[in-house]
BATOR-407265 format. One line per 2 residues: for each residue x, z, y of C-alpha. Coordinates in Angstrom, 2 decimals, m for minus. Each point is the difference from the previous one (the first is absolute). Layout:
X,Z,Y  ...
//
This chain:
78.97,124.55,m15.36  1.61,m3.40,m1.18
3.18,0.74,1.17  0.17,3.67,m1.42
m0.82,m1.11,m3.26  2.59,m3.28,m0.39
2.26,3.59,1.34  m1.10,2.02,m3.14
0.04,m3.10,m2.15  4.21,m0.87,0.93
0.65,3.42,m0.15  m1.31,0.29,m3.65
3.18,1.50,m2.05  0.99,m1.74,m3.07
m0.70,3.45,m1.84  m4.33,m0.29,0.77
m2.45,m1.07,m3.15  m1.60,m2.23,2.20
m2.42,m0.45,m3.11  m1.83,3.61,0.30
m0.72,m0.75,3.39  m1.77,m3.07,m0.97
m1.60,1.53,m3.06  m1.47,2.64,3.02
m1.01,m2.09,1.99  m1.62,m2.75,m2.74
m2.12,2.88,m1.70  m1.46,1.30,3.67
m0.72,m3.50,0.41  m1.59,m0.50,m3.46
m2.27,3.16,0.57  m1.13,m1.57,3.02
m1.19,m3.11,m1.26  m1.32,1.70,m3.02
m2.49,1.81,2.20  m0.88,m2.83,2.07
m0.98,m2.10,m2.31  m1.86,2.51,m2.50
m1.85,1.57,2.78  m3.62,m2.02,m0.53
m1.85,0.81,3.27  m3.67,m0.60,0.80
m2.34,1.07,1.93  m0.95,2.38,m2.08
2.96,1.80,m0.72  3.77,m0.53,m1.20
0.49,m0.52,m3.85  3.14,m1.11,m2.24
0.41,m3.53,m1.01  1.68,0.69,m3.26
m3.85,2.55,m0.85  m1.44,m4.09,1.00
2.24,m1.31,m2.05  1.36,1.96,m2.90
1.91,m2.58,m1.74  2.07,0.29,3.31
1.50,3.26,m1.11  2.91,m0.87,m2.29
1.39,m1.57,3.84  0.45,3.78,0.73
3.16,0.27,m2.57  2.13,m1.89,2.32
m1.87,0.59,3.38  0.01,3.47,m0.54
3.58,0.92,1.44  m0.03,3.38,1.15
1.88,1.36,m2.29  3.13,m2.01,1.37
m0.34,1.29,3.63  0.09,3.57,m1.72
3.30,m1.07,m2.38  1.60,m1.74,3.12
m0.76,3.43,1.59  1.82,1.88,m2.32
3.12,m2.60,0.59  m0.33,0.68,4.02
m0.64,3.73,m0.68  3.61,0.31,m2.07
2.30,m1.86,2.24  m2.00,2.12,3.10
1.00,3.61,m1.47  2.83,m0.94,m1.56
1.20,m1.70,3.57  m0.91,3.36,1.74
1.64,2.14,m2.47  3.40,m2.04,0.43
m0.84,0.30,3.79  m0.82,3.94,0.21
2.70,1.48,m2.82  m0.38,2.96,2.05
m3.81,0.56,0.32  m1.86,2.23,m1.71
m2.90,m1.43,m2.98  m2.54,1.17,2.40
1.70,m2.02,2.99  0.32,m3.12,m1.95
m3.77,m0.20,m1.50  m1.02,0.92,3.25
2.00,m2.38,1.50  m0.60,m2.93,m2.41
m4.04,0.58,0.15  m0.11,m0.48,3.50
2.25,m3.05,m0.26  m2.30,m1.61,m2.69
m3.55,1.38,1.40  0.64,m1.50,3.41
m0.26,m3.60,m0.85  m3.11,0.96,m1.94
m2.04,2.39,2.14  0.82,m1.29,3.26
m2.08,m3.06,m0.53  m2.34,1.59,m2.15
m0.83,3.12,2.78  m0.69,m3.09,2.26
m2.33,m2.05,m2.50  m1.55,3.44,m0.54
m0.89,0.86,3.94  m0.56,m3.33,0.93
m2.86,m0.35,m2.81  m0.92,3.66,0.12
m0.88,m0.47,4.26  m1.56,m3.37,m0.76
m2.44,1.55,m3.11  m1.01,3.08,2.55
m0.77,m2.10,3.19  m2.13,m2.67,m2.26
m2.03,2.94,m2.02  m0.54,1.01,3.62
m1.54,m2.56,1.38  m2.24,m0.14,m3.30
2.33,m2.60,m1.83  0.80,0.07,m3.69
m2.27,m1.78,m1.44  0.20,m2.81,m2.38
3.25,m1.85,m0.36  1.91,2.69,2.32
m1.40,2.71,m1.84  1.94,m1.81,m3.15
2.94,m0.56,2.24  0.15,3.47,0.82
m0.52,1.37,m3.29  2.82,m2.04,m1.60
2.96,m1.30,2.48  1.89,2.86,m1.16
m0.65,0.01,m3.62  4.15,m1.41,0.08
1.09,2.86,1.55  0.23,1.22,m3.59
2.83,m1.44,m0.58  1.59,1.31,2.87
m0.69,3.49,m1.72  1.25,m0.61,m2.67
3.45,m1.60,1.47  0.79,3.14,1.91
m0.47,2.00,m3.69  2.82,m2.06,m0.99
2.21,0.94,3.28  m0.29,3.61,m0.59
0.47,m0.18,m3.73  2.80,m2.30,0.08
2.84,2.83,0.43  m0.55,2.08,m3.15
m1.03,m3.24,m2.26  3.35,m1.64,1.26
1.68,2.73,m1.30  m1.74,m0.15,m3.41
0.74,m4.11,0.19  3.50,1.13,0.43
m0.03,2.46,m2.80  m1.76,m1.78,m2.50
m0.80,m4.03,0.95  m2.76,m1.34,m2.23
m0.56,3.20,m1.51  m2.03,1.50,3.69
m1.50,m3.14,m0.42  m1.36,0.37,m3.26
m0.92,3.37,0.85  m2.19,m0.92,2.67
m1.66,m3.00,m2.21  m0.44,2.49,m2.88
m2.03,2.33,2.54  m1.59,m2.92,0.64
m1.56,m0.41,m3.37  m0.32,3.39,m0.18
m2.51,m0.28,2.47  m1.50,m2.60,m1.65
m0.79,1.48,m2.96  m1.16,3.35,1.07
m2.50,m2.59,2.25  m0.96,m2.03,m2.10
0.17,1.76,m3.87  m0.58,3.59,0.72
m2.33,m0.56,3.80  1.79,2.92,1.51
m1.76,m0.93,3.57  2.06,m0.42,2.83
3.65,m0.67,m1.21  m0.05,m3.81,0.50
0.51,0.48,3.54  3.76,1.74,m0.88
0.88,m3.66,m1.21  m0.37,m1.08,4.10
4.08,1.57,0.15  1.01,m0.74,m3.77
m0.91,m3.45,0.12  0.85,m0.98,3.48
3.08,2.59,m0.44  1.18,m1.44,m3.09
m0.47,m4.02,1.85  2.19,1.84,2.64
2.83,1.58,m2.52  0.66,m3.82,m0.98
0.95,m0.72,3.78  2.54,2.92,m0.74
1.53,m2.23,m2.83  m0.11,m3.49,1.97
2.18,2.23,2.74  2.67,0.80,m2.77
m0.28,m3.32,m2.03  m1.44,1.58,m3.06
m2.52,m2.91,m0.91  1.90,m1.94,m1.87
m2.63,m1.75,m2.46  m2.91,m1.21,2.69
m1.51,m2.10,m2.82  m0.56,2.47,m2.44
m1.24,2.67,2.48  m2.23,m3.08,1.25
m1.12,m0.98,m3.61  m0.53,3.90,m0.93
m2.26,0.60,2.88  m1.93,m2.71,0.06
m0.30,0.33,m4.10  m1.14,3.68,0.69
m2.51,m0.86,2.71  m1.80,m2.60,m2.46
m0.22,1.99,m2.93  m1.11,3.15,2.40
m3.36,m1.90,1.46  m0.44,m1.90,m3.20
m0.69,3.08,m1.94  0.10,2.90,2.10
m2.53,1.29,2.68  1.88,m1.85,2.78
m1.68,m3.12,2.04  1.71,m3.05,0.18
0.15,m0.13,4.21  3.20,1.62,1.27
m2.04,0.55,3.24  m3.39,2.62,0.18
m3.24,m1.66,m0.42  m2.91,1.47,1.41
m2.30,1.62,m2.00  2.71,0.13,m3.18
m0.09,3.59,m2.04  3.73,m0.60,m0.26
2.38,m1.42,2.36  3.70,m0.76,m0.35
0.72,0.49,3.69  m1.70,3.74,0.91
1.17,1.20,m1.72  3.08,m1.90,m1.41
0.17,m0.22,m3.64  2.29,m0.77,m2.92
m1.31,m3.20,0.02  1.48,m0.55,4.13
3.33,1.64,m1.15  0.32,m2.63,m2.77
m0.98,m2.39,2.33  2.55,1.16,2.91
2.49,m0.68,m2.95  m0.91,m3.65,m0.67
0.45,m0.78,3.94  3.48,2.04,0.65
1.37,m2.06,m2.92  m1.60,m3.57,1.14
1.49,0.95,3.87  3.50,0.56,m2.02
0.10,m2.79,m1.41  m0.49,m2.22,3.07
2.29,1.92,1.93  3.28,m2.53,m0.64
m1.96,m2.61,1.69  m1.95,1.62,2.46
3.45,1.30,1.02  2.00,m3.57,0.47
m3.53,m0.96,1.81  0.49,3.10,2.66
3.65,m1.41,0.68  m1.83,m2.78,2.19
0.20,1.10,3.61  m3.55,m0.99,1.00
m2.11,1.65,m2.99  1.65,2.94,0.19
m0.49,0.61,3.71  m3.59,m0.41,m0.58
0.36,2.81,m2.59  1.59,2.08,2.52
m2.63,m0.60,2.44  m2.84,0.63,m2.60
1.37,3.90,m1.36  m0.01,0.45,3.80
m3.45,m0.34,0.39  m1.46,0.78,m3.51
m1.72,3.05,m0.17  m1.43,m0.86,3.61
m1.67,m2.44,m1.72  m1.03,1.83,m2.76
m1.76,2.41,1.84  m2.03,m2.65,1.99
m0.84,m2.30,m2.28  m3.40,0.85,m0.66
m0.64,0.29,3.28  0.60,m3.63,0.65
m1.88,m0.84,m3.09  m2.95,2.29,1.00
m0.15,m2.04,3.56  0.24,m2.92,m1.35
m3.01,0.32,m2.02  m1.61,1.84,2.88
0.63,m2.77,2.24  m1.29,m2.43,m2.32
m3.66,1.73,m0.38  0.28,0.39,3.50
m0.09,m3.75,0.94  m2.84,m0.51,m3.08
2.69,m1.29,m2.40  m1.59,m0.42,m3.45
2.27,2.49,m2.33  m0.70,m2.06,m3.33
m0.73,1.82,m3.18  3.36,1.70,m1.00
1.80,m2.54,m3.08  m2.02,m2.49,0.85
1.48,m3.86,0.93  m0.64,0.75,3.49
1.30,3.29,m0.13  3.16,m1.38,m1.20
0.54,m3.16,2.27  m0.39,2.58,3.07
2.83,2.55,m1.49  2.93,m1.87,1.75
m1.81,0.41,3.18  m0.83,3.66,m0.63
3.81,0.54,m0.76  1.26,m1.90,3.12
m1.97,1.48,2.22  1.03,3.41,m1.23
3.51,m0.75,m0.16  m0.43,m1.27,3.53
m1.66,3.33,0.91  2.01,2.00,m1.72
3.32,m1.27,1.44  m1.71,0.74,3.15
m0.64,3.46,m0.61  3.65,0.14,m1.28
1.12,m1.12,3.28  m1.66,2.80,1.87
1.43,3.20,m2.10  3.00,m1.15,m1.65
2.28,2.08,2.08  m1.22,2.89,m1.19
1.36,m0.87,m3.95  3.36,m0.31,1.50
1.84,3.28,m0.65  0.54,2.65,2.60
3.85,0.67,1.12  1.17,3.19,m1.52
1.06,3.21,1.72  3.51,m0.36,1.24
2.83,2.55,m2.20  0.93,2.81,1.95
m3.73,0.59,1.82  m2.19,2.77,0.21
m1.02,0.75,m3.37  2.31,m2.53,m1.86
1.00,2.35,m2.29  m3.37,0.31,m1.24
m2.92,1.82,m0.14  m0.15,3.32,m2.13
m2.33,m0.77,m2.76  0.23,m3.52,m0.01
m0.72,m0.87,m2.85  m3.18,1.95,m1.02
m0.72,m1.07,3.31  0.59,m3.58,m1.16
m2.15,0.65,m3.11  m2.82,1.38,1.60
m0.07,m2.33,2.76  0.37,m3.37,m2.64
m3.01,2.13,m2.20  m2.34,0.13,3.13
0.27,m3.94,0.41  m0.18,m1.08,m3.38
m3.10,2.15,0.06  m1.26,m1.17,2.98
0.70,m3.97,m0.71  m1.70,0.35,m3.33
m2.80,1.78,1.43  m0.71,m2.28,2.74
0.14,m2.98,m2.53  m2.94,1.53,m1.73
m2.52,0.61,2.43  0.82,m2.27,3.04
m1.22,m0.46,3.71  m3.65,m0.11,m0.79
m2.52,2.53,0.58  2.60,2.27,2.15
m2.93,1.60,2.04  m2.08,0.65,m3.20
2.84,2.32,m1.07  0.70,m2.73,m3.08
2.61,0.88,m2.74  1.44,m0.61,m3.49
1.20,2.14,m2.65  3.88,0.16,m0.29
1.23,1.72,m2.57  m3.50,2.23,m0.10
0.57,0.82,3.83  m2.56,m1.94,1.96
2.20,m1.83,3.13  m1.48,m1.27,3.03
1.54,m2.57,2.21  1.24,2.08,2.96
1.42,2.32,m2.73  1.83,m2.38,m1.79
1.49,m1.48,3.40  0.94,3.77,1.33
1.95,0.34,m3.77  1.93,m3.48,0.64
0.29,0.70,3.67  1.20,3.87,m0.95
2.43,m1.06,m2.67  1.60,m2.49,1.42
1.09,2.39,2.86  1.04,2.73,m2.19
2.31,m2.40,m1.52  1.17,m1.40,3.34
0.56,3.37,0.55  2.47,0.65,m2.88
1.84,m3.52,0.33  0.74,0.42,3.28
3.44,0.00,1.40  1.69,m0.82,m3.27
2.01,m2.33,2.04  m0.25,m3.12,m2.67
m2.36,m2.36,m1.38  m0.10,m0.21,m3.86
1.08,m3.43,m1.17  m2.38,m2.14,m0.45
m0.39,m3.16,m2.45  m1.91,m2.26,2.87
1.15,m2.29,2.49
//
């Protein structure tokens, strides 16, 4: 792997931001630590440091960075369609989406289908043998409680065409159309209690986060500091006297949660972090010019969301191998607690890059159809097909999120969107979807451009 990376690293052109592809891989990486080290385990259960500790939560403003991964997403997601439109004058809109979600879907699903099957064949053969119990039970209940984000993510993808061409129309203005559904939301939440509507602010929000990716792509963001300053002055004034909590992450047992789903408050607060990433991107760019750092940044994005997906897995064992051996899990915030967290993170770092080892092949993408084969022209219907296809996984991803691998032979499930979803359900939507779009992208003969070493 050394060797293909130094490759991908010389062959960088002068042309690449080398900066998103740090920002991506710097906010999986910040996620990752976030949950290790809020995740307050005992043997009675799995809590959240920052409930311990609540004067912990103003650490979530900068720690909570998921709104960059989505607004480097919308970056990636321009120069990808954009590249395939250059690259396919002749194609029909149907061919191109089609072709472009199967480009972009690949790197995600193709690792996720394996976390999913691997976990899924793991969660049935314990229950069988009368397992899931106890700290497994909590494993299996919440290792894919990240997939969430994946969900969400391949929203974006299939949205991306028709908000590019708004972007293109009318810059800030789809923008501010998106933030002003956002409050919209809001209001009819929170002022008039029309039930359900907050969960329409799960696109708006992370939409509108996205839209600004759109604007990084055509150098629209000219003023950082004041889109900084105006977010972060917004987010203050919206927890100090509105209904909003000050944690940027969900607390359990909270009636209202920034997170799920997202409010005006996260949007704000997605503002305040795309302006302080601006305005370290002159340095962070002369930094990436050094051969050696950004090699390791190449050799990170190539292995990110495999890591994503498994590192609560790795956290999980570690803390089941600890009660295993009759290691004393100290009181979660205590000093104990604390002086054993850099031995908690090692050892799932260490475990982690393990599991990394064993299915990273599977986030490298697969080689497209060759031009001129069977069914390069495309397939009739692509696009719905597309659309349908990307619908069915989103659906699936976000169900499986919500009710996990436990109880599968007690028929277990969990309410999405007012439809209860089992496990095996939610895996047969992914599984389906991801097919049907397979199905439409297939034998487009290219691979959308792609803002990634």
């Amino acid at each position: 792997m050394g060797s293909s990376v130094r490759e991908l690293a010389g062959a960088t052109p002068a042309t690449r931001d080398r900066y998103v592809d740090l920002l991506r891989v710097a906010s999986l990486g910040a996620v990752v630590l976030g949950h290790w080290l809020m995740a307050a385990v005992t043997p009675d259960g799995v809590g959240n440091l920052l409930a311990v500790v609540p004067a912990l939560q103003p650490l979530t403003w900068l720690l909570q960075v998921m709104p960059v991964f989505f607004f480097v997403g919308g970056f990636s997601h321009a120069l990808s369609y954009r590249s395939l439109l250059r690259k396919r004058p002749e194609g029909t809109a149907d061919s191109v989406y089609s072709a472009f979600l199967r480009a972009r879907l690949q790197r995600l699903l193709r690792p996720t289908m394996v976390f999913v099957l691997v976990w899924g064949a793991a969660a049935l053969l314990v229950q069988l043998l009368g397992g899931g119990g106890g700290l497994t039970g909590v494993t299996l209940r919440m290792v894919t409680q990240p997939l969430w984000f994946i969900g969400i993510y391949l929203a974006m993808v299939a949205f991306t065409p028709p908000l590019l061409k708004l972007h293109e129309r009318y810059g800030w203005a789809a923008f501010a159309g998106l933030a002003g559904a956002a409050v919209a939301v809001d209001v009819l939440r929170f002022a008039a209690g029309v039930p359900y509507v907050e969960f329409l602010n799960f696109a708006f929000v992370w939409l509108a986060v996205h839209q600004l990716g759109f604007l990084r792509a055509d150098g629209r963001i000219h003023r950082p500091a004041l889109l900084a300053g105006a977010g972060l002055v917004t987010a203050g004034a919206l927890v100090a006297f509105g209904p909003y909590p000050l944690s940027m992450v969900g607390m359990p047992g909270e009636k209202v949660s920034n997170m799920a789903p997202p409010t005006l408050a996260l949007l704000a607060h997605g503002l305040w972090l795309v302006g302080a990433v601006e305005l370290l991107r002159a340095p962070a760019a002369r930094l990436l010019e050094r051969p050696r750092i950004w090699r390791t940044v190449v050799a990170a994005n190539g292995v990110a969301m495999t890591a994503f997906l498994w590192h609560l897995t790795a956290m999980f064992g570690v803390y089941g191998a600890m009660l295993a051996l009759d290691v004393e899990l100290p009181a979660p915030a205590s000093a104990a607690w604390w002086a054993q967290v850099p031995l908690r993170i090692a050892l799932a770092a260490a475990l982690t890059a393990g599991l990394v080892a064993a299915f990273r092949t599977f986030e490298r993408p697969a080689a497209p159809t060759a031009p001129g084969a069977p069914g390069a022209s495309g397939t009739p219907g692509a696009g719905p097909l597309a659309a349908l296809g990307a619908t069915l996984c989103l659906l699936g991803v976000l169900g499986l999120s919500m009710v996990g691998f436990g109880g599968l032979l007690d028929g277990r499930t969990a309410l999405l969107i007012a439809i209860p979803v089992s496990a095996p359900a939610a895996v047969a939507m992914t599984l389906g979807g991801w097919l049907l779009v397979e199905r439409a992208g297939r034998g487009t003969g290219v691979r959308a451009g792609i803002q990634r070493p």
